[in-house]
C-alpha positions as a Markdown table, in Angstrom:
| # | Residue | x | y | z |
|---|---|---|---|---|
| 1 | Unk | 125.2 | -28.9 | 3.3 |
| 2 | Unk | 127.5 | -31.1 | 1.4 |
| 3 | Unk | 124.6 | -32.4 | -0.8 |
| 4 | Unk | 123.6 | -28.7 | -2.0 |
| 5 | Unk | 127.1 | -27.9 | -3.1 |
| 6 | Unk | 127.0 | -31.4 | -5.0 |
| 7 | Unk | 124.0 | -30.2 | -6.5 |
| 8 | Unk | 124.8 | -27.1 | -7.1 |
| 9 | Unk | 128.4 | -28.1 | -9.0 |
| 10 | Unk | 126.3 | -30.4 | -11.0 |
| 11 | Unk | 124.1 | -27.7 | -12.4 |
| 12 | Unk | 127.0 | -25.4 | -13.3 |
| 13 | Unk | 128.8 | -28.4 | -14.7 |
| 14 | Unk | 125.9 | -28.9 | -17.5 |
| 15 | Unk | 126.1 | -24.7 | -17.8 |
| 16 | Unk | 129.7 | -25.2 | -18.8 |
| 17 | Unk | 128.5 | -28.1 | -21.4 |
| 18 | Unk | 125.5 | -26.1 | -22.9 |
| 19 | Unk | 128.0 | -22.9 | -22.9 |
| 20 | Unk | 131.1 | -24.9 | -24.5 |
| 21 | Unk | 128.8 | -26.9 | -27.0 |
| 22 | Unk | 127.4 | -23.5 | -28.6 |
| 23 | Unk | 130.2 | -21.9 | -27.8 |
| 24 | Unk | 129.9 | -18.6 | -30.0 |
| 25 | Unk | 126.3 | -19.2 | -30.9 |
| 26 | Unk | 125.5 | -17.4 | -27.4 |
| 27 | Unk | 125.2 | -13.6 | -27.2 |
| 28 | Unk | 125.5 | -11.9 | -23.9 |
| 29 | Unk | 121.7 | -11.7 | -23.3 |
| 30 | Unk | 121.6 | -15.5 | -23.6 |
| 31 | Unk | 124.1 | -16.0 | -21.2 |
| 32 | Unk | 123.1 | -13.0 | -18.7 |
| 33 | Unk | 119.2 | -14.6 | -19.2 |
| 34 | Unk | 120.5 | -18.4 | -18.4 |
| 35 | Unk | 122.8 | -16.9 | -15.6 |
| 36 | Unk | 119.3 | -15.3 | -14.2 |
| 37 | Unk | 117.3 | -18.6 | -14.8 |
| 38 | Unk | 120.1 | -20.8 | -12.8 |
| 39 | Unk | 120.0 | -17.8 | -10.3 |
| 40 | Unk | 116.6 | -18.0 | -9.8 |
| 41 | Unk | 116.4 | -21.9 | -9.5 |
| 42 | Unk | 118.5 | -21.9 | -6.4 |
């Protein structure tokens, strides 16, 4: 249990980095389309 949530906080750590390194280069569709990617991969 403890190992998915590790993994899981990893993954949305590196969202955060993508997200914060473009910062206003990403429109709403990109993020709503990454949010259903990272969705999807779990």
């Amino acid at each position: 249990m403890f190992g998915t949530m590790s993994i899981v906080l990893q993954n949305l750590d590196i969202f955060f980095i993508m997200v914060i390194i473009k910062g206003i280069e990403y429109t709403n569709a990109d993020i709503f389309l990454i949010y259903r990617v990272f969705g999807t991969g779990m």
